[in-house]
C-alpha positions in Angstrom: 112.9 117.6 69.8 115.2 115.0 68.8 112.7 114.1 65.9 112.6 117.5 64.6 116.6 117.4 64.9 116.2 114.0 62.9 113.7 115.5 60.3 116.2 118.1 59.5 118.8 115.7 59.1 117.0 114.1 56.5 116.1 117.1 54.9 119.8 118.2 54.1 120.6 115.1 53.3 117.8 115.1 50.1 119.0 119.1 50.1 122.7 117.7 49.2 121.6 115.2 46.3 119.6 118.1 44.7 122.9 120.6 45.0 125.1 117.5 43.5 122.9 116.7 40.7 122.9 120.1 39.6 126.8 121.3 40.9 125.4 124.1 42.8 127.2 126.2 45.9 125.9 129.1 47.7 128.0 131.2 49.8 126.0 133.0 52.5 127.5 136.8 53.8 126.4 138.4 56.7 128.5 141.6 58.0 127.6 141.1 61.4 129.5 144.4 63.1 131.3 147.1 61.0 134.5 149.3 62.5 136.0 152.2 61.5 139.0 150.1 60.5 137.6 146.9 59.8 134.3 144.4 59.9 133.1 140.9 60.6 131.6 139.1 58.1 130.3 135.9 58.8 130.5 133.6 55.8 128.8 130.4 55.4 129.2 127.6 52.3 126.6 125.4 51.5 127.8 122.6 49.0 126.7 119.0 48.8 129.4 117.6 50.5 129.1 120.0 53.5 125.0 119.5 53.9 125.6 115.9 53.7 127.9 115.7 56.7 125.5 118.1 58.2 122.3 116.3 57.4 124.2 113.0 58.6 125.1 114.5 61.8 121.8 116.1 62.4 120.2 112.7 61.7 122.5 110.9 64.1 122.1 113.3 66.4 118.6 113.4 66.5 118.4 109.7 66.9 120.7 110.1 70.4 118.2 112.3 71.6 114.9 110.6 71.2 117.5 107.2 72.4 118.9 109.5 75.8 114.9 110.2 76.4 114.1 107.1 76.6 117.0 105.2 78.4 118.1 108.5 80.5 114.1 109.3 81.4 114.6 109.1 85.3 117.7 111.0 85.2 117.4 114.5 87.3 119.6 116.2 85.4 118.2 115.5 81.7 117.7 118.6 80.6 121.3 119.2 81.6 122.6 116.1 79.4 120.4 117.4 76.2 121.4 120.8 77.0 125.3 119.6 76.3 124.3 117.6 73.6 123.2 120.2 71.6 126.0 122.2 72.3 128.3 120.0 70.7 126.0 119.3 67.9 126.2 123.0 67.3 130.0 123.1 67.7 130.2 120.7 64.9 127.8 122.0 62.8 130.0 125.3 63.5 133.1 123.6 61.9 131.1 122.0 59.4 129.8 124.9 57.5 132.5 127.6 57.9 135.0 128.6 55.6 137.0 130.9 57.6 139.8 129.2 60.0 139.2 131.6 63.2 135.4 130.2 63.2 137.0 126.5 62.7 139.1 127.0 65.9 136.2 128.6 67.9 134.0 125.3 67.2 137.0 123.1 67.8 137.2 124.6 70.9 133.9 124.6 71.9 133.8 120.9 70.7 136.5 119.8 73.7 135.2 121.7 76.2 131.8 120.2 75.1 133.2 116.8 74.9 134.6 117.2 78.5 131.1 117.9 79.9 129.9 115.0 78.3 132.8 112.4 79.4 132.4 113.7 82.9 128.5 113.7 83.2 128.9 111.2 85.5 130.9 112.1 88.2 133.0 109.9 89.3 137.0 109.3 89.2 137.2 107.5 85.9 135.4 109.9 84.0 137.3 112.8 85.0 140.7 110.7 84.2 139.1 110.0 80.7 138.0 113.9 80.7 141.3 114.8 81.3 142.4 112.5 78.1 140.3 114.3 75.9 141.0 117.5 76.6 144.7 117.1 76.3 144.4 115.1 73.0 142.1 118.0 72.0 145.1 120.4 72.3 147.0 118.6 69.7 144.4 119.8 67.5 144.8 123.5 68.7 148.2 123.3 67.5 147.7 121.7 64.2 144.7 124.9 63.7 146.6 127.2 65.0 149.9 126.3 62.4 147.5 126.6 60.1 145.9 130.1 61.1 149.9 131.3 60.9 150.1 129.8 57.6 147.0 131.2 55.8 148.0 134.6 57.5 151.0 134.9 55.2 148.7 134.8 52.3 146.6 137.3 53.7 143.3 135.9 54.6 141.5 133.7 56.8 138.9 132.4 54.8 139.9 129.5 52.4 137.7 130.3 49.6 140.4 133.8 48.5 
């Protein structure tokens, strides 16, 4: 798994010299539930500067598998550990690619409570103390999202791209 991770990492990265060379973006709509007032559309960017961060967290993830298979391989509670990991791969890839603010705080959020998981894996009194560390510096970067949900409300939109 981690070398299919890897493999994709590598692939987006030669994905993001191709959209460089030739300046291209695509912008990805997908109305994922309709109202009677109002719908969700889910909106994903794809520009060289994003697929590169993806591709180079992708690769680097990847790599942290295949390493946490080998050195964590007696561990009972693997599939636990690779279960998290990929959660908070998918909670920066989440921030990563979106456009739209509210999606930004969801994966920020999902990123520290991921993040705790992962410091307190081993469970012990340290690592909760250093769990408890990250998730209050993770609320200073609530707040700063959050000031900047109120401020891009006042121009009528979430997204950053109207």
């Amino acid at each position: 798994m981690g070398t299919l991770i890897g493999v994709l990492g590598v692939s987006l990265l030669c994905l993001s010299i191709i959209f460089n060379i030739i300046d291209l973006r695509i912008y990805i709509e997908w109305e994922f539930f309709r109202g009677f007032l109002y719908s969700f559309i889910f909106l994903i960017l794809l520009d060289w500067i994003r697929l590169r961060f993806g591709g180079l967290v992708l690769l680097i993830s990847g790599i942290v598998v295949v390493y946490s298979g080998d050195y964590m391989g007696s561990d009972k509670n693997l599939f636990r550990f690779l279960l998290i990991l990929l959660l908070f791969v998918g909670s920066i890839i989440l921030i990563i690619y979106s456009p739209n603010i509210i999606r930004i705080l969801l994966g920020w959020d999902g990123l520290g409570l991921v993040s705790y998981c992962l410091v307190i894996y081993y469970q012990n009194v340290r690592s909760l103390n250093s769990g408890l560390l990250t998730i209050l510096s993770n609320r200073v970067g609530d707040v700063a999202i959050l000031v900047r949900i109120a401020w891009l409300f006042s121009f009528g939109s979430w997204n950053f791209l109207f």
